[in-house]
SESEVO-382769 format. One record per atom (N, C-alpha, C, O): x, y, z; residue in one letter. Coordinates in steps of 0.2 Angstrom, whole numbers, plus 5000, padded with zeros to 4 digits. Layout:
XYZA/...
//
This chain:
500449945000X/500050005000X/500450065000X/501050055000X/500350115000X/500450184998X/500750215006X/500550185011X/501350265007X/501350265013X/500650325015X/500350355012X/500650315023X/499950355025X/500050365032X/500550345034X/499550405035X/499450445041X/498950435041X/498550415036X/498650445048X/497750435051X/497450385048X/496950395045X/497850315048X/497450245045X/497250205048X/497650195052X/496750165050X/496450145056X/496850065053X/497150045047X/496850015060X/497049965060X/496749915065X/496449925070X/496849835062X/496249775067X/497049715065X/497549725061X/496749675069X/497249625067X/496549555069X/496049535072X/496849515063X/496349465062X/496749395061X/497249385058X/496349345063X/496549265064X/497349295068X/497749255065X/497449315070X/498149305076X/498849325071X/499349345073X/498649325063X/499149325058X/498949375055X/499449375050X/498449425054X/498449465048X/498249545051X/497949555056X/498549575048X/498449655049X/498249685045X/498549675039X/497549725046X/497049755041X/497049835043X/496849865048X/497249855036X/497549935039X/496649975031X/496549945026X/496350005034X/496050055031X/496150125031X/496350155036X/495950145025X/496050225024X/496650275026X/497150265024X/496650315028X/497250385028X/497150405026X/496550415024X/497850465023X/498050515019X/498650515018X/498950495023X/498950515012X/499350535008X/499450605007X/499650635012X/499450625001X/499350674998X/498550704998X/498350764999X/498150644997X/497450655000X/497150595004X/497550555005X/496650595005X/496150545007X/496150485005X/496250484999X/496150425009X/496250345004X/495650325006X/495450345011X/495250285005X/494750225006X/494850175003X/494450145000X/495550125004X/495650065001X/495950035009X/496250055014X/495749955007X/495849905012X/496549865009X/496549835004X/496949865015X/497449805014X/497649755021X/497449765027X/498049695019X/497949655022X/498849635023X/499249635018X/499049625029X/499849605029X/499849565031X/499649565037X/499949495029X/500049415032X/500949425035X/501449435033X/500649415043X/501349425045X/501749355044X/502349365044X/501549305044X/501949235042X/502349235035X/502949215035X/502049255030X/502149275023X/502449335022X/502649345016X/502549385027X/502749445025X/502449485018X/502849525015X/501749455017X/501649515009X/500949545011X/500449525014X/501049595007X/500249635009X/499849605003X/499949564998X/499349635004X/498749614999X/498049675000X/497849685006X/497849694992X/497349734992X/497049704993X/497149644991X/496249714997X/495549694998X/495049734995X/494949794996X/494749694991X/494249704987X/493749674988X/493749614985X/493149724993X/492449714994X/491949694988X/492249714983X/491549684988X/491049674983X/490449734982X/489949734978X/490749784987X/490149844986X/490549894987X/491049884988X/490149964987X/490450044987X/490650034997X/490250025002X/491450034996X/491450065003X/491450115005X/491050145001X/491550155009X/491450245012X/492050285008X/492550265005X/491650335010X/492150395007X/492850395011X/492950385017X/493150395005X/493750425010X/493850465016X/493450505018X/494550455020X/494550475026X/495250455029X/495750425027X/495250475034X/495750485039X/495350505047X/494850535049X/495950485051X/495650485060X/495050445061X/494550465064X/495050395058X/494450345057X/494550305064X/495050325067X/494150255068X/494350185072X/493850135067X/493250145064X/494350085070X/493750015069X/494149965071X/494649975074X/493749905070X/493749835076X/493649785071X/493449795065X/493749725075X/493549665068X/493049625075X/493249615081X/492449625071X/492049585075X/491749535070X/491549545065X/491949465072X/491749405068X/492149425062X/492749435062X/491949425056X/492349435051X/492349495047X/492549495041X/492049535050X/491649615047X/492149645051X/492149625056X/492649705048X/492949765050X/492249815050X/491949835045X/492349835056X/491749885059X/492249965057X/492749975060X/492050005053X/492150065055X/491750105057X/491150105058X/492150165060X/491750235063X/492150285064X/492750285066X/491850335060X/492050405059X/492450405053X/492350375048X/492950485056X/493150485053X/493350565051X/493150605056X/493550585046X/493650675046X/494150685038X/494750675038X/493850705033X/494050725026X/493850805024X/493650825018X/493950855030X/493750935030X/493150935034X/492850985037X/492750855035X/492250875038X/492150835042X/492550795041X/491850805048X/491850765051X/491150715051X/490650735052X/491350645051X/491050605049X/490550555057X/490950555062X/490150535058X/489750505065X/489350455060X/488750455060X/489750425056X/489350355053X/489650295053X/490250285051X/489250235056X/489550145055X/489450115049X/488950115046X/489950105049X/489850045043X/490349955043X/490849955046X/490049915040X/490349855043X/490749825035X/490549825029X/491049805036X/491349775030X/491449695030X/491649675035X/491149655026X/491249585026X/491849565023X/491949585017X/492449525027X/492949505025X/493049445026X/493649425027X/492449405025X/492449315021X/492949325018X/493449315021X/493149355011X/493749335005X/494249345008X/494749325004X/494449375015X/495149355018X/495449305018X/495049265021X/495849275015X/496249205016X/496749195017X/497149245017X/496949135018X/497649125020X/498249175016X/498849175018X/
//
């Protein structure tokens, strides 16, 4: 992934680190995955529109959905959304 600031992160099955969104140069709204056993990242690609971009976001991983909240892109954000991450794999 790109480098970033204000990116929210979860860690998942004991071995994977799922980092969302930031800022760069601007705003990201993409999902990656670091297998720490394997050492490689990997994009995640959801099957629907995720949120707007963002940065100073939180989230959690409950069962297998990364829970997001908030957030601030010039404006600030007071919305959840849940992401299904079934297509995680080894």
């Amino acid at each position: 992934p790109s480098t970033r600031w204000g990116h929210a992160a979860s860690v998942m099955d004991d071995d994977k680190l799922i980092i969302l969104g930031g800022r760069n140069d601007q705003d990201i709204n993409d999902i990656h995955c670091f297998n720490i056993r394997t050492m490689n990242w990997k994009e995640i690609k959801v099957g629907h529109p995720i949120p707007k971009p963002r940065r100073r976001l939180s989230c959690i991983l409950v069962s297998n959905s990364l829970v997001m909240f908030g957030g601030f892109d010039s404006e600030f954000y007071n919305d959840l959304h849940a992401l299904n991450l079934d297509i995680v794999s080894n």
